[in-house]
C-alpha positions in Angstrom: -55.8 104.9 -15.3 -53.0 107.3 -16.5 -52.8 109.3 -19.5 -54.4 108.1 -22.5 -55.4 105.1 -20.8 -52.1 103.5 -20.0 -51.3 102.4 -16.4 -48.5 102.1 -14.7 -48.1 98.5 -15.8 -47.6 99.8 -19.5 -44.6 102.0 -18.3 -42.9 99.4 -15.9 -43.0 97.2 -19.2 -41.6 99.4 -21.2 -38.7 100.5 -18.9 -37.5 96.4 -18.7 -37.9 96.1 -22.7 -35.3 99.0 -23.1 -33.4 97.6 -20.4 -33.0 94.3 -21.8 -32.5 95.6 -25.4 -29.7 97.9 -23.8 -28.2 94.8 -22.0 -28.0 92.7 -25.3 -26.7 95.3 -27.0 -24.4 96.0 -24.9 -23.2 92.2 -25.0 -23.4 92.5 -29.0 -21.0 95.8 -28.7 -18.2 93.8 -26.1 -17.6 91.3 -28.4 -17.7 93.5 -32.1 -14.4 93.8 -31.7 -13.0 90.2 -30.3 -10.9 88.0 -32.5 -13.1 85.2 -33.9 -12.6 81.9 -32.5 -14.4 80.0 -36.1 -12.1 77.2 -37.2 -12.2 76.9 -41.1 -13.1 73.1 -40.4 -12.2 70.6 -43.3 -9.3 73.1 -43.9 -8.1 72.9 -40.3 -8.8 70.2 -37.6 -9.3 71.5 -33.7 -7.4 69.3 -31.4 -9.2 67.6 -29.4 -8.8 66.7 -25.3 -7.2 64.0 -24.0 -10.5 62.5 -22.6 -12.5 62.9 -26.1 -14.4 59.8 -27.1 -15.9 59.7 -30.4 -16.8 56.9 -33.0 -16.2 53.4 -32.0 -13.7 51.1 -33.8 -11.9 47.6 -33.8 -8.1 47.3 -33.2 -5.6 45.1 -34.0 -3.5 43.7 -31.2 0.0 45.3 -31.2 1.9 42.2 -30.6 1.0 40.3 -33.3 -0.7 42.0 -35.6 -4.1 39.8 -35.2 -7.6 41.4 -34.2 -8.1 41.4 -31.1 -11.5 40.7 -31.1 -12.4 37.3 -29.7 -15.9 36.8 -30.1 -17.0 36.3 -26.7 -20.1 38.5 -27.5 -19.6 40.6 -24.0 -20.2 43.5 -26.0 -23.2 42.5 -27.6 -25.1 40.8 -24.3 -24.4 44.8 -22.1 -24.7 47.1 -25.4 -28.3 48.9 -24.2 -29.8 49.8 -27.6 -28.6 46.3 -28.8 -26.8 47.6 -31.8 -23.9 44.9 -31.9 -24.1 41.6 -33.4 -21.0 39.2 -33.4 -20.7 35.8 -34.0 -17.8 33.4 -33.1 -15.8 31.6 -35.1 -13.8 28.6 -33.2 -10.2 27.9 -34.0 -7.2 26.0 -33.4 -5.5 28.9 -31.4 -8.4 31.1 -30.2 -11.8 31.9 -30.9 -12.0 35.0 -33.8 -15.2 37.0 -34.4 -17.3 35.8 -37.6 -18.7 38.7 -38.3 -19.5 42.0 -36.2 -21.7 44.6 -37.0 -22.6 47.8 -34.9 -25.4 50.1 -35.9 -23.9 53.3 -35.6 -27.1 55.4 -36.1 -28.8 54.1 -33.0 -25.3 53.8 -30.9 -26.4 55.9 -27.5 -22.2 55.7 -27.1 -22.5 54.9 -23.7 -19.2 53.2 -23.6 -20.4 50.2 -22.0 -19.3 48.3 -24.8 -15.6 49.4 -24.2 -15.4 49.1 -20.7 -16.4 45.3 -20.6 -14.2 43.9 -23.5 -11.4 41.6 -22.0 -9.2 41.8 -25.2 -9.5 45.9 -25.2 -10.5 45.3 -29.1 -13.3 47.8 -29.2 -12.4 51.1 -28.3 -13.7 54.8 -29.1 -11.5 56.8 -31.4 -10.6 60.3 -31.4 -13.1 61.3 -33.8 -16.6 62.2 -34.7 -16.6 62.5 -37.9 -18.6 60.0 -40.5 -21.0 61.9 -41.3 -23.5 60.5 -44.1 -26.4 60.8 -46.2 -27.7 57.7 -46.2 -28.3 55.5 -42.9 -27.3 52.5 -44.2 -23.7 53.9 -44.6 -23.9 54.0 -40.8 -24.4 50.1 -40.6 -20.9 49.2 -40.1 -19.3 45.5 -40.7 -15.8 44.2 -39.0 -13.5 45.5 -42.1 -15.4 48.9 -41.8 -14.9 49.1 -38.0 -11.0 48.2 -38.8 -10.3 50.7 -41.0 -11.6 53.1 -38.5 -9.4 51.7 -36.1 -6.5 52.2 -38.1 -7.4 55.8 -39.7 -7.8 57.6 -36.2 -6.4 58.0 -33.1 -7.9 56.2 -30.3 -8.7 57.5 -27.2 -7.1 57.2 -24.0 -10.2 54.7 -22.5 -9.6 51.3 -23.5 -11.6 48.7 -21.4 -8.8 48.0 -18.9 -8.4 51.3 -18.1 -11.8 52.0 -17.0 -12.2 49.0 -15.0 -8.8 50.0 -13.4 -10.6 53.5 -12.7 -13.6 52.0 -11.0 -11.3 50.0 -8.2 -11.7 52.6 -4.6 -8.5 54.4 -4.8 -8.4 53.6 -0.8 -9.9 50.9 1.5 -12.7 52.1 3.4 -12.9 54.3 6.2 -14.2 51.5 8.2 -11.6 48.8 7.3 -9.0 51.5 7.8 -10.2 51.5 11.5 -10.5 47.7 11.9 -7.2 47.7 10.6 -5.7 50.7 12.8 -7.5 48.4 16.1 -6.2 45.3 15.1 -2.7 47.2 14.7 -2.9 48.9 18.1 -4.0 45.5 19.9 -1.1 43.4 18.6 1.7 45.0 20.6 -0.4 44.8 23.5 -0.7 41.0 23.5 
């Protein structure tokens, strides 16, 4: 035992405490004097990246002017929290969705929902912000989810895009070779 009763465990402490007080502080000191990088939010919106997916939303088609939505429930049957509910409505023309309704305070936003609709009618928008008090403001119907869709931008991943991203970008190394044989035995014959 040292003096007083304190080892040497006491003074190895104690030298790391003022070393990592001396650290931090010297962190704390580095950035006194930095600009501040706060965004007075309401005021003034960030931008957000290209790839930003937010809150999910029903479009109209471009063309016509019609939703896009068809009904076909694809959406609904892959959603993993099973917060969609759509029912069809037949018509003359095409088939129209009824009614659609997407719990948006159990949504995992997986995306999943996006990436399989054929008609690219439900996409994520370029926004997170519906923020509420009460949950059932987060129950949202088919007008709800088109007003959305009109009152943000959308982002870049509609359904066809994704399913175009998820095709190889090349053939396989294997088929390349089969390919490169059959190539090279050709000439020969």
């Amino acid at each position: 035992m040292g003096l007083n009763g304190a080892g040497p465990g006491f003074w190895t402490e104690s030298g790391q405490l003022v070393g990592a007080v001396g650290r931090a502080m010297g962190v704390t000191l580095r950035n006194l004097f930095r600009k501040p990088v706060t965004v007075q939010y309401p005021d003034v919106q960030r931008p957000y990246p290209d790839r930003f997916r937010g809150l999910l939303a029903l479009v109209y088609e471009k063309d016509t002017g019609e939703e896009a939505c068809i009904g076909c429930r694809l959406c609904e049957y892959v959603c993993p929290p099973q917060v969609i509910k759509v029912e069809m409505l037949k018509a003359e023309k095409r088939n129209y969705a009824k009614t659609f309704t997407l719990e948006l305070y159990a949504c995992e936003f997986c995306e999943l929902c996006v990436q399989v609709c054929p008609t690219d009618a439900i996409v994520m928008m370029k926004s997170f912000d519906l923020a509420a008090a009460d949950r059932r403001d987060l129950l949202l119907d088919k007008d709800r989810l088109h007003a959305l869709g009109l009152s943000f931008e959308p982002s870049w991943a509609t359904g066809n895009r994704l399913r175009d991203m998820q095709a190889p970008p090349k053939p396989a190394r294997t088929a390349a070779k089969a390919d490169a044989k059959g190539e090279a035995k050709e000439p020969a014959a």
